[in-house]
KEGU-181516 format. One line per 4 residues: number of its first residue (from 1); their letters; for each residue x, y, z of N, C-alpha, C. Coordinates in Angstrom, 1 decimal. Layout:
<atoms>
NUM> A> X:Y:Z:X:Y:Z:X:Y:Z  ...
</atoms>
This chain:
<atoms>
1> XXXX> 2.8:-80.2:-17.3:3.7:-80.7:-16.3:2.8:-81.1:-15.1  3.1:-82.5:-14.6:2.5:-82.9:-13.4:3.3:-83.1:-12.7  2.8:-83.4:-11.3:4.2:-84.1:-10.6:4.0:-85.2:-10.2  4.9:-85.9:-10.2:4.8:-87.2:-9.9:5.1:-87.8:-8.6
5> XXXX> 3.5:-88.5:-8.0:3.3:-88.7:-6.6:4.5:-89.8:-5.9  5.0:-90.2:-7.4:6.0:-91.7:-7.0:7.8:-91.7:-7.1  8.2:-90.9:-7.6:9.1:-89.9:-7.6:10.0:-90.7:-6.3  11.2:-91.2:-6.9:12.0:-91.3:-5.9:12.0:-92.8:-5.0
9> XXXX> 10.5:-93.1:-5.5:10.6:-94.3:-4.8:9.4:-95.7:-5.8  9.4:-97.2:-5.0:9.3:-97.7:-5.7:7.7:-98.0:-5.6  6.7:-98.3:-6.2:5.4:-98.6:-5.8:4.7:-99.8:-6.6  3.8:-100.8:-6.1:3.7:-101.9:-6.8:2.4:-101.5:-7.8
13> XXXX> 1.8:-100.4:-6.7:0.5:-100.6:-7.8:0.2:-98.5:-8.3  0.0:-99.0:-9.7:-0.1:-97.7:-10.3:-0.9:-97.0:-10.5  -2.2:-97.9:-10.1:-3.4:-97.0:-10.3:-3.9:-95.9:-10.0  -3.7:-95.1:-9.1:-3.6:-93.9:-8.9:-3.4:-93.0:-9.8
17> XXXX> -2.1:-93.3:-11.0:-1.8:-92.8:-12.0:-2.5:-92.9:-13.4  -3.0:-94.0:-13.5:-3.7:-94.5:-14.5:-5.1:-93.9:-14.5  -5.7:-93.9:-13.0:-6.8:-93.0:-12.6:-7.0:-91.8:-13.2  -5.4:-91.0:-12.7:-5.7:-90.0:-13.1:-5.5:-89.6:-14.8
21> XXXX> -4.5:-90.3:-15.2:-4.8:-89.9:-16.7:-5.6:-89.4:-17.6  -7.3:-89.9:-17.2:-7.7:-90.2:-17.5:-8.7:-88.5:-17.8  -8.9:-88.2:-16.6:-9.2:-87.0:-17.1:-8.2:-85.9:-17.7  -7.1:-85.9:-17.4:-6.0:-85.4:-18.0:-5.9:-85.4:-19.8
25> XXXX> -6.4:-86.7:-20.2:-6.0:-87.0:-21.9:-7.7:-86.2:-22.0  -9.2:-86.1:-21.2:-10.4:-85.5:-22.2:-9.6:-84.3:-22.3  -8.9:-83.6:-21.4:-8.3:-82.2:-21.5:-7.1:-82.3:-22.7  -6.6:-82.4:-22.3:-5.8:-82.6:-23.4:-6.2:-82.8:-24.6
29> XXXX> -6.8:-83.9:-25.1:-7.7:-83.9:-26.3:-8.3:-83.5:-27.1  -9.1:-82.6:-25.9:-9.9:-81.6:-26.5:-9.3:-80.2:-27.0  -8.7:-80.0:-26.3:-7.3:-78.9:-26.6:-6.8:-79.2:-28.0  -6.4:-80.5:-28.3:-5.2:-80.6:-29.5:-6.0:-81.0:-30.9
33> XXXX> -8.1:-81.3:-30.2:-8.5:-81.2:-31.6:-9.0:-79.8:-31.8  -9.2:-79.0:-30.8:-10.0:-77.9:-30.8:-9.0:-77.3:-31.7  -7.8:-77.4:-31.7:-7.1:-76.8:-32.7:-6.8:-77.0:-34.2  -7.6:-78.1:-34.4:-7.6:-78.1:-36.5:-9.1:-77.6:-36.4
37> XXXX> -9.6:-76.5:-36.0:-10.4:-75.6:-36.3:-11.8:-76.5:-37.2  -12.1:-77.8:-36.5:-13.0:-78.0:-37.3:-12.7:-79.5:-38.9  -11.3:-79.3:-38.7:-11.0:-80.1:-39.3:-11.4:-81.5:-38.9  -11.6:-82.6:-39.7:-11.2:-83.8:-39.0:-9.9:-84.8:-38.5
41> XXXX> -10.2:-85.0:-37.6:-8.4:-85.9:-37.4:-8.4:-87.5:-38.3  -7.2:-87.2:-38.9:-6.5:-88.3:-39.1:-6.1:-89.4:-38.3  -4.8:-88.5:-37.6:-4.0:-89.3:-36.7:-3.4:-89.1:-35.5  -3.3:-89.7:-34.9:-3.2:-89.4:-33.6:-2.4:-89.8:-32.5
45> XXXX> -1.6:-89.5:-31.5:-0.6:-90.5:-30.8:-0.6:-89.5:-29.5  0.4:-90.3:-28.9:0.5:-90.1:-27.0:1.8:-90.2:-26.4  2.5:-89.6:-25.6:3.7:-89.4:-25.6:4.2:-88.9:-24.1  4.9:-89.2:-23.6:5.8:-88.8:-22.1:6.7:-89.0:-21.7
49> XXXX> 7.2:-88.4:-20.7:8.9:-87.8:-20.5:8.2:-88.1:-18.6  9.2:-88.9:-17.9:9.6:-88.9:-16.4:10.7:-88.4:-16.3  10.5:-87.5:-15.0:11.5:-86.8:-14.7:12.4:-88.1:-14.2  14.0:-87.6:-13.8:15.1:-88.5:-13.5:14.7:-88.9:-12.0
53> XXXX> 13.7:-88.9:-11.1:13.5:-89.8:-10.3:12.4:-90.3:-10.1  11.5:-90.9:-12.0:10.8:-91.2:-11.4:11.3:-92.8:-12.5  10.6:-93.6:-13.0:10.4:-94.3:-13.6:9.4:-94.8:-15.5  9.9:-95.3:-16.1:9.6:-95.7:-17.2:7.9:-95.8:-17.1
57> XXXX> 7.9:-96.7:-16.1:6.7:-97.4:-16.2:5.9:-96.1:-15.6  6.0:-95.4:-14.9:5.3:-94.1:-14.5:4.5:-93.6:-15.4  5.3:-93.4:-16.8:4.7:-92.7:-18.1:3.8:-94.3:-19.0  4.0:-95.3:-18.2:3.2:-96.4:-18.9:2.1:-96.5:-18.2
61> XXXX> 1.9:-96.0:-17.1:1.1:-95.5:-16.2:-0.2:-94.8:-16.8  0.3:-94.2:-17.0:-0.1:-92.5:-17.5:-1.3:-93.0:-18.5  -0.1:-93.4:-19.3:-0.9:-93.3:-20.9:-1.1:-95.1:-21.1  -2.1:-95.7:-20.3:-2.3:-96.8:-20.2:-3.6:-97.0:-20.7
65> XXXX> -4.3:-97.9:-21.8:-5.6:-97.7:-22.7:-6.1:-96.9:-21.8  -6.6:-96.6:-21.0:-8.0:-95.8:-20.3:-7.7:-94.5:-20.8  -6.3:-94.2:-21.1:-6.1:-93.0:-21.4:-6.5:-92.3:-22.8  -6.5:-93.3:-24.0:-6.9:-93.5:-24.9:-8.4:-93.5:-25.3
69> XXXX> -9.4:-94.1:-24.0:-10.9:-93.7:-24.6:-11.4:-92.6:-24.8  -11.1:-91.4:-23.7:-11.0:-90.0:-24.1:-10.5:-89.2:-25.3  -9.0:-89.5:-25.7:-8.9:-89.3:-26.6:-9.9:-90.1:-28.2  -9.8:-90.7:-27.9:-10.7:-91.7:-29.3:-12.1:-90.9:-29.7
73> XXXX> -12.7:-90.3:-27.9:-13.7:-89.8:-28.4:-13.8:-88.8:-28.9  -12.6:-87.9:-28.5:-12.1:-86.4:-28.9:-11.9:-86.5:-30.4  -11.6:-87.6:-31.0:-10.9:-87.7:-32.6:-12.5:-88.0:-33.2  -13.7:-88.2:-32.8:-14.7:-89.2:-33.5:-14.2:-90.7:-33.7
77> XXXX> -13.8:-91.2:-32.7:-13.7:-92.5:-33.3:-12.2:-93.3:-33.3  -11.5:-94.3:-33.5:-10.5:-94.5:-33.9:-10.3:-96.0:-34.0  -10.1:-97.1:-34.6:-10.3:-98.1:-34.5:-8.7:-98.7:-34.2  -7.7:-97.9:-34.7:-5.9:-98.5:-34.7:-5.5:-98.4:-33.2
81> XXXX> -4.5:-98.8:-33.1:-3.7:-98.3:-31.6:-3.5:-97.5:-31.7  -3.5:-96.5:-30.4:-3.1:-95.3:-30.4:-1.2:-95.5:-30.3  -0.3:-94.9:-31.3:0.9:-95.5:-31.1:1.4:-94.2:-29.9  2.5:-94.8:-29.3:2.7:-93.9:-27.5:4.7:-93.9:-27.7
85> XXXX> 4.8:-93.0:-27.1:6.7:-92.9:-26.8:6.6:-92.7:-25.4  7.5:-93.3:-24.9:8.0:-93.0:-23.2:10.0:-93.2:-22.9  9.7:-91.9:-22.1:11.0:-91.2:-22.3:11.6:-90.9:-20.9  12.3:-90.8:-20.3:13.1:-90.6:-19.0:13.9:-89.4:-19.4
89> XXXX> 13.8:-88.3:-18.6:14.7:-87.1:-19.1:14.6:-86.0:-18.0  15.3:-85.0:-18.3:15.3:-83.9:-17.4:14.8:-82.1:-18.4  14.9:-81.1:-17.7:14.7:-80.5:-18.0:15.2:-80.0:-19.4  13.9:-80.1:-20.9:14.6:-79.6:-21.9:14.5:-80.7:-23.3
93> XXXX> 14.5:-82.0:-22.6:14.3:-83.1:-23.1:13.4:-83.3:-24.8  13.9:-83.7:-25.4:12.8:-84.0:-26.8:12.1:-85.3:-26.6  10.9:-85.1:-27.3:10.0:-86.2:-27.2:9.5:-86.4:-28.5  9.8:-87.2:-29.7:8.8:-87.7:-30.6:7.9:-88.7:-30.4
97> XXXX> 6.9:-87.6:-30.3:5.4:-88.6:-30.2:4.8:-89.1:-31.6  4.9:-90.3:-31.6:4.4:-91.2:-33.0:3.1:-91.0:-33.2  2.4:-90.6:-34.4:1.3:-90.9:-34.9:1.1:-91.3:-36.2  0.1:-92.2:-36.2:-1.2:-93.0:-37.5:-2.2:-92.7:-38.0
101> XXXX> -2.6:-93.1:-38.8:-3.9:-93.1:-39.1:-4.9:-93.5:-38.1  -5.7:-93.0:-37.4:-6.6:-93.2:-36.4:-7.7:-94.5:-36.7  -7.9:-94.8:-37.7:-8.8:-96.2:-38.2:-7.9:-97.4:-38.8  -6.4:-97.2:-39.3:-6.0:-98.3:-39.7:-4.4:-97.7:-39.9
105> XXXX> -4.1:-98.8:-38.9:-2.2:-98.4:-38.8:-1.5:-98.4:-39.9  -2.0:-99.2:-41.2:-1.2:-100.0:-42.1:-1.0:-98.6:-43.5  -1.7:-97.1:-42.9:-1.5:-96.2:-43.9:-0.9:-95.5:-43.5  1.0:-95.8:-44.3:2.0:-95.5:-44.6:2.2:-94.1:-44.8
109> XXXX> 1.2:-93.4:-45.5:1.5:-91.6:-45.7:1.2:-90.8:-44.1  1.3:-91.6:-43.1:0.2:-91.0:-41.8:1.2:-91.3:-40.9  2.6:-92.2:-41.2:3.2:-93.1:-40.4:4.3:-91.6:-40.2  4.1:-90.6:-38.7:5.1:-89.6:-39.0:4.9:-89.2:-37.0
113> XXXX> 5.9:-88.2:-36.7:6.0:-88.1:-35.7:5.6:-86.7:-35.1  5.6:-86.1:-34.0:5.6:-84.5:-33.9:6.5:-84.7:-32.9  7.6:-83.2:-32.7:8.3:-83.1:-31.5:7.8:-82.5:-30.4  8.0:-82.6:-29.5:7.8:-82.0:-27.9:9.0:-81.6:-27.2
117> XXXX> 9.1:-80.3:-26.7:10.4:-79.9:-25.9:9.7:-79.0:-25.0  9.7:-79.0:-23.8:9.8:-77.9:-22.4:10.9:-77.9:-22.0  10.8:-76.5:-22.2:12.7:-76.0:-21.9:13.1:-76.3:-20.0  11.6:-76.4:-20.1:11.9:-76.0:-18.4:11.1:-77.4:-17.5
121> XXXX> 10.8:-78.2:-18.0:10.3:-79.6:-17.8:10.7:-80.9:-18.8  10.3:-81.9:-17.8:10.5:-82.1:-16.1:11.3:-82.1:-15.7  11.3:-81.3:-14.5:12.0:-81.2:-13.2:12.2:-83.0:-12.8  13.1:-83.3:-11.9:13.3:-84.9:-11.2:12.0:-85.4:-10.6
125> XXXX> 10.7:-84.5:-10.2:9.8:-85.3:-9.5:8.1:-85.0:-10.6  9.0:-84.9:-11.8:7.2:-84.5:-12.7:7.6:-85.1:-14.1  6.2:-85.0:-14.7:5.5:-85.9:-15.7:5.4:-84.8:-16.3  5.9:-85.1:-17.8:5.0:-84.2:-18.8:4.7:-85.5:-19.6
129> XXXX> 3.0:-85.3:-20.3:2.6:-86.0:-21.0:1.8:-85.2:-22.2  1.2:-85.6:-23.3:1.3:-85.0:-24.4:0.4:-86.1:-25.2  -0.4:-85.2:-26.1:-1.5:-86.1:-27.7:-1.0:-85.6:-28.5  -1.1:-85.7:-29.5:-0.6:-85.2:-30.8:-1.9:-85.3:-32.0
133> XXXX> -2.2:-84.6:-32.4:-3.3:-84.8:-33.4:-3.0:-83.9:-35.2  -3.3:-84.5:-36.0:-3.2:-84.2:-37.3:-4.3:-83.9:-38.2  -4.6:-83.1:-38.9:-5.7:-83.7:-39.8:-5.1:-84.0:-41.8  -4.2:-84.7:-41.7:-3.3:-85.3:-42.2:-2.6:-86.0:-42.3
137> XXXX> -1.9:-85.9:-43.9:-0.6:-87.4:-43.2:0.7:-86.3:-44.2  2.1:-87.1:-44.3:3.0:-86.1:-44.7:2.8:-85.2:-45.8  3.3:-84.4:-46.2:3.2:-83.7:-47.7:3.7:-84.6:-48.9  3.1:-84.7:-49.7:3.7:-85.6:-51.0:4.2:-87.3:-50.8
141> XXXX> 3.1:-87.9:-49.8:3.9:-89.8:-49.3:3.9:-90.3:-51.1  5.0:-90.9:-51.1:5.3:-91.5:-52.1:5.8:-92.8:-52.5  5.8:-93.6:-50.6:6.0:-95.0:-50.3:5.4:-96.3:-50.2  4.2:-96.1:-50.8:3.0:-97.2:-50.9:2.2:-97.2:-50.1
145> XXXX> 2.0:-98.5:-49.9:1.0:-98.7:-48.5:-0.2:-98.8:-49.2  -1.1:-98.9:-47.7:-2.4:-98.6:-47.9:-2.9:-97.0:-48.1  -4.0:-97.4:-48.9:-4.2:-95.3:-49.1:-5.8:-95.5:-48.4  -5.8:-93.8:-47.9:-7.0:-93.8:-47.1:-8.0:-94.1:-48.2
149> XXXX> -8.3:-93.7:-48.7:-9.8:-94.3:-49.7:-10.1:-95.9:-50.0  -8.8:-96.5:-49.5:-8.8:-98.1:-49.7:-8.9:-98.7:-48.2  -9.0:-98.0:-47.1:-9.4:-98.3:-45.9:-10.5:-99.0:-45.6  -10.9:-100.2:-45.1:-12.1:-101.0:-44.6:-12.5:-100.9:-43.8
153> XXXX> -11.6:-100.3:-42.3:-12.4:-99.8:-41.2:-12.8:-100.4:-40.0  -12.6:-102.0:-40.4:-13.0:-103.3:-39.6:-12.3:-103.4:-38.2  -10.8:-103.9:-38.4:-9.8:-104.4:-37.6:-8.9:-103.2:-36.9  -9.2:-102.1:-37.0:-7.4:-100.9:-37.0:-6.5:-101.5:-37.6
157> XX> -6.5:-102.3:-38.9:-5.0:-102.6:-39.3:-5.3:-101.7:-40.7  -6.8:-102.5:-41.5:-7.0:-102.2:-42.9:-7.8:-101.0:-42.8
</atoms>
């Protein structure tokens, strides 16, 4: 939970926010890979909730690319978009934060989400923002697509 310096009112320029993101996602990051114990990441995504007085774009703010090179380096690498959810809510709120395949969007077994709930966040003047990291994709994908071993690695699509 952050708080949010803009809260309540309107502001033209965001960078402040975007500034700070930024060490916020190495933290973050490093947190959500340190936890597949060594594993490698798959997939990855980014996600946030404004409290009810702040705005949409607050959390576009947030998780705006800069926010993403940290993360990329936390994963080794990532060639796809990082996919992002942004959410307006109050205390308690659910957040499905989207994740991919970290090198190429277009593999379908990886195309899945994680939830986020603080029972007790955000309050009307704070930010919760959020990575999500996998070292996988669903149990048993059965829907086609691209499969990782047929990945090229070039563009983040293939």
């Amino acid at each position: 939970m952050l708080r949010n310096p803009f809260a309540g009112r309107y502001v033209e320029d965001l960078r402040e926010l975007v500034d700070q993101s930024v060490e916020l996602s190495g933290t973050l990051s490093s947190v959500a890979v340190a936890q597949l114990d060594g594993r490698p990441v798959h997939s990855y995504g980014k996600g946030g909730i404004v409290g009810t007085k702040g705005e949409l774009e607050h959390i576009a703010a947030m998780l705006h690319p800069e926010f993403g090179a940290p993360l990329r380096a936390a994963c080794g690498g990532g060639k796809a978009i990082i996919p992002s959810a942004k959410k307006r809510g109050g205390p308690g709120a659910t957040l499905d934060v989207p994740v991919h395949y970290k090198d190429a969007a277009f593999v379908r077994s990886h195309f899945d989400a994680v939830e986020l709930r603080i029972v007790d966040a955000p309050d009307d003047d704070e930010l919760v923002i959020a990575v999500a990291v996998t070292d996988g994709g669903r149990p048993l994908p059965r829907v086609g697509g691209l499969q990782v071993s047929e990945i090229v690695g070039e563009d983040g699509l293939r």
